[in-house]
N, C-alpha and C positions, 0 to 999 in steps of 0.2 A: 221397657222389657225387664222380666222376672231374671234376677242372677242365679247362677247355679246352686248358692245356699239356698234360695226361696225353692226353686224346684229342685232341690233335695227334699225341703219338707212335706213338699206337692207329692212325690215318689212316696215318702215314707207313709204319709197317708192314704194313697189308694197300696199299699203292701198290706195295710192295714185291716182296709178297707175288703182285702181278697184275703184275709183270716192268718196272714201269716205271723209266727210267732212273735213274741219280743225278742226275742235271743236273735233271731234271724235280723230282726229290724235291727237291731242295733250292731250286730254285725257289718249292716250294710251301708250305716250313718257313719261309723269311724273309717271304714273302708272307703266311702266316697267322698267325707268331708278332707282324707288324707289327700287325695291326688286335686280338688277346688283349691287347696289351700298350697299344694305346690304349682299347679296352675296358676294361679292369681302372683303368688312370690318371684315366679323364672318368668313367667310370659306373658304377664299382667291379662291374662283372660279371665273375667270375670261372667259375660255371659255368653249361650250355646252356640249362639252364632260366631263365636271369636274361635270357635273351639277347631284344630284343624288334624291330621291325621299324626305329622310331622308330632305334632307337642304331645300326643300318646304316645307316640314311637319311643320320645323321652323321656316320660316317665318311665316307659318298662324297661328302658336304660338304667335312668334311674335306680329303681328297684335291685338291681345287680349290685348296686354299692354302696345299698343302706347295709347298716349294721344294729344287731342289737343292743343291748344293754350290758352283756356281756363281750362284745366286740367281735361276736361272730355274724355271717351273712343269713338272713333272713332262709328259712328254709322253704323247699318248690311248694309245699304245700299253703305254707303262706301265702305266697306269691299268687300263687292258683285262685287262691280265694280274694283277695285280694282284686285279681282281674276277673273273676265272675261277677264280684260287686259293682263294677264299674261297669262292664257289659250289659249287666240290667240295668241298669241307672240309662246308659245313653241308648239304651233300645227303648224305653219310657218316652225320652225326649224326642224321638225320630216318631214313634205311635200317634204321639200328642200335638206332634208338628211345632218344636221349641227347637227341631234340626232340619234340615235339609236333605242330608245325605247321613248316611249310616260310617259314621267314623273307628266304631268297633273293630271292624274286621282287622285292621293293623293288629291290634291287641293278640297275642298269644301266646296259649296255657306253655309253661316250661315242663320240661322231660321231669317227672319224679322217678327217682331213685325207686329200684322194686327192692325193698327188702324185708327180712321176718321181723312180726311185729316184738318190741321190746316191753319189757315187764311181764312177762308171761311165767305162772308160776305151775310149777310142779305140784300135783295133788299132796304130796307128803310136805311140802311148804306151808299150802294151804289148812293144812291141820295142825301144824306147828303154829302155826301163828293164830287159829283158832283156840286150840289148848291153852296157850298164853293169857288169852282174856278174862280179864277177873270176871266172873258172872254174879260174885254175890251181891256186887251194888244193881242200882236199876238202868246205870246208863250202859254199866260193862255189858249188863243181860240183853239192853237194848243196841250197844253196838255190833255184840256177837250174831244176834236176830241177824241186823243189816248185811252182818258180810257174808253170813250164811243166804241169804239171799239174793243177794248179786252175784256169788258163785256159782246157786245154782239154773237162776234165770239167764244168766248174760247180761241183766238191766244194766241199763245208764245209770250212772248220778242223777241228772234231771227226772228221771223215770222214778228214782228209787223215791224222791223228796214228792213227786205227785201223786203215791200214793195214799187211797183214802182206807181207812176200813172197812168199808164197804166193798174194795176191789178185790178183796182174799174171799175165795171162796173152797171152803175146808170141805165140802161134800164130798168136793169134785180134784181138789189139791190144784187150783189154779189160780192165778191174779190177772187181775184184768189191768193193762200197761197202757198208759198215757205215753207215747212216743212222739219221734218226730213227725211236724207238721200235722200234730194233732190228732195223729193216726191211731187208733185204740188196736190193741191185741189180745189175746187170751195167751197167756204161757202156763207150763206143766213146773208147778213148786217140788222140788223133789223131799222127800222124807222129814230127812236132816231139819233142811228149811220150813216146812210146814208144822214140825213138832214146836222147834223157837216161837215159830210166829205164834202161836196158839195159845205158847204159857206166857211168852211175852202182853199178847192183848189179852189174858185174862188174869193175870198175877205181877206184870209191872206196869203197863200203860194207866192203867185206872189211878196209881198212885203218881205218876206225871203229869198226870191232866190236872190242868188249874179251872179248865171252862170246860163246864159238858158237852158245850156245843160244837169243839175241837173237831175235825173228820178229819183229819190224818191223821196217819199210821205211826209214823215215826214223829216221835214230840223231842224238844228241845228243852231245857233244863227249865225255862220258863213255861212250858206245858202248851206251847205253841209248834206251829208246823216247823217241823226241821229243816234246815238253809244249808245249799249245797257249801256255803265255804265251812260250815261247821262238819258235813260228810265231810271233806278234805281232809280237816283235821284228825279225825276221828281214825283215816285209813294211815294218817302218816304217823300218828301215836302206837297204832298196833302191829305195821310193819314195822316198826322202831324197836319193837320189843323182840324180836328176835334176827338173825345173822340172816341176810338174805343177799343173794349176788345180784340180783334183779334191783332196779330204780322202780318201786309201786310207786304207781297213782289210780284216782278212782277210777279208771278204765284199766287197769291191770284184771280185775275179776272178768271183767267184761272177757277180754281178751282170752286169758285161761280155761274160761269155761268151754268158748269155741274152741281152742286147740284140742285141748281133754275129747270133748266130743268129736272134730273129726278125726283125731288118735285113733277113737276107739272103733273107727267105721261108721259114724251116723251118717244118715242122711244127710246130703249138702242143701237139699231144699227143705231138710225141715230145721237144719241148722239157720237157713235164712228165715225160715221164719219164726224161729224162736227169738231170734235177735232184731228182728223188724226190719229186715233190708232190703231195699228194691228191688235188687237182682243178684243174682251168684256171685258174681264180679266183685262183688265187696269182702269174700271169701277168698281169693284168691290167693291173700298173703299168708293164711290162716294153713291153707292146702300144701304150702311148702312143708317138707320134710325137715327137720333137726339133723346136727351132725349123729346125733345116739340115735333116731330110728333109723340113718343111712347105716351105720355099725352094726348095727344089730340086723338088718337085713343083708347087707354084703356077708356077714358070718353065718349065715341062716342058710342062703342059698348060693354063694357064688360055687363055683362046682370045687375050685384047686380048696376053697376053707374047708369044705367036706372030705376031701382026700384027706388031709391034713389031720 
């Protein structure tokens, strides 16, 4: 009988085999090779049939008393993902007949905390820290492009490094977006952004390119496709350079640009679809109000501020 390492691998190839990402695969390898490997060390379980409701119950015990690196407790969204990957893994083994009975259902998601998302900046932030960037080199002109364009799309990291030159389409001010699970979009470049992009691919890209045969947009100093730990870098160099109360990371733009938009009234469905999201619901931390738009509305309309 195949152990649970071999039908990990068996799992991993038909994920593969149904188009889904690496990022996701490998997500689902260290998630499921974590809980084999405490499986096998506490309960000596090595293959599906050993496996029993009782010894996932303890893991998700478990779970409550790992700690990270810095000695705090693993956060729900971890956790969460964490028992999604494990969920699919032993839904696999039950389809395929490696299980008997469906041992998942013990398994459940823990309460996440609701609260507003953090690193969200202020459009006057955002231009400060634009302002900042030297643009007379090629990479400065080149990183300025970037962050002008993740402020004004919403894009991902992953999103921003998939882009080809082929995907900017200047007719029409739009990029065509490689997202999640492979899903293509059309998003609206706004001004700002599409004027960078434009003297960037015709007055600094040409001189980063080492091979003409490069098709992506963003090149790296060796005139190859740019790698998301070098975006990382590139966001933590330039919010470095000015005073900001906010922790940036490459989803900070993300972030900002939905708040900005439904600040300003946007659509909530065309907010999700700028941002590529299944359903509204992914918006819903985005829709909370700030303590300065509750201030400014209790002084705007409560009746005794108008007396007053």
């Amino acid at each position: 009988m195949k152990t649970l390492d071999h039908l990990l691998k068996d799992y991993l190839e038909r994920l593969e085999s149904l188009n889904y990402s690496k990022v996701t695969r490998r997500t689902v390898f260290y998630n499921c090779l974590d809980i084999i490997k405490w499986l096998g060390k506490t309960h000596g379980v090595k293959t599906a049939d050993m496996l029993r409701k009782t010894h996932l119950e303890g893991w998700q015990k478990h779970l409550a008393t790992r700690r990270t690196r810095k000695g705090l407790p693993l956060k729900p969204r971890s956790v969460n993902k964490k028992i999604e990957c494990v969920k699919g893994f032993l839904k696999y083994l039950v389809e395929f007949g490696f299980m008997q009975k469906r041992t998942s259902d013990v398994l459940r998601y823990i309460k996440q905390p609701q609260v507003l998302p953090v690193g969200v900046l202020e459009n006057r932030d955002m231009r400060k820290m634009f302002r900042k960037i030297d643009t007379s080199s090629m990479t400065g002109y080149r990183d300025k492009t970037i962050l002008e364009l993740m402020y004004s799309c919403g894009l991902r990291a992953g999103e921003i490094v998939k882009l080809d030159v082929r995907n900017i389409d200047f007719t029409h001010s739009l990029a065509k977006v490689m997202g999640k699970g492979s899903k293509e979009r059309m998003v609206p470049v706004g001004k700002t952004a599409i004027r960078c992009l434009e003297t960037y691919i015709k007055a600094v890209r040409p001189f980063m390119l080492l091979a003409g045969s490069e098709e992506a947009l963003f090149l790296n100093a060796t005139g190859t496709r740019l790698q998301y730990h070098t975006l990382r870098l590139i966001i933590i160099e330039h919010a470095g350079n000015v005073k900001l109360k906010e922790h940036i990371t490459t989803h900070s733009f993300r972030r900002s640009c939905a708040t900005e938009l439904i600040r300003g009234g946007a659509n909530l469905y065309h907010v999700k679809e700028l941002l590529g999201h299944e359903d509204l619901q992914s918006l819903k931390h985005y829709t909370k109000l700030t303590i300065t738009d509750l201030r400014k509305t209790h002084a705007k309309y409560h009746p005794r501020e108008r007396d007053s």
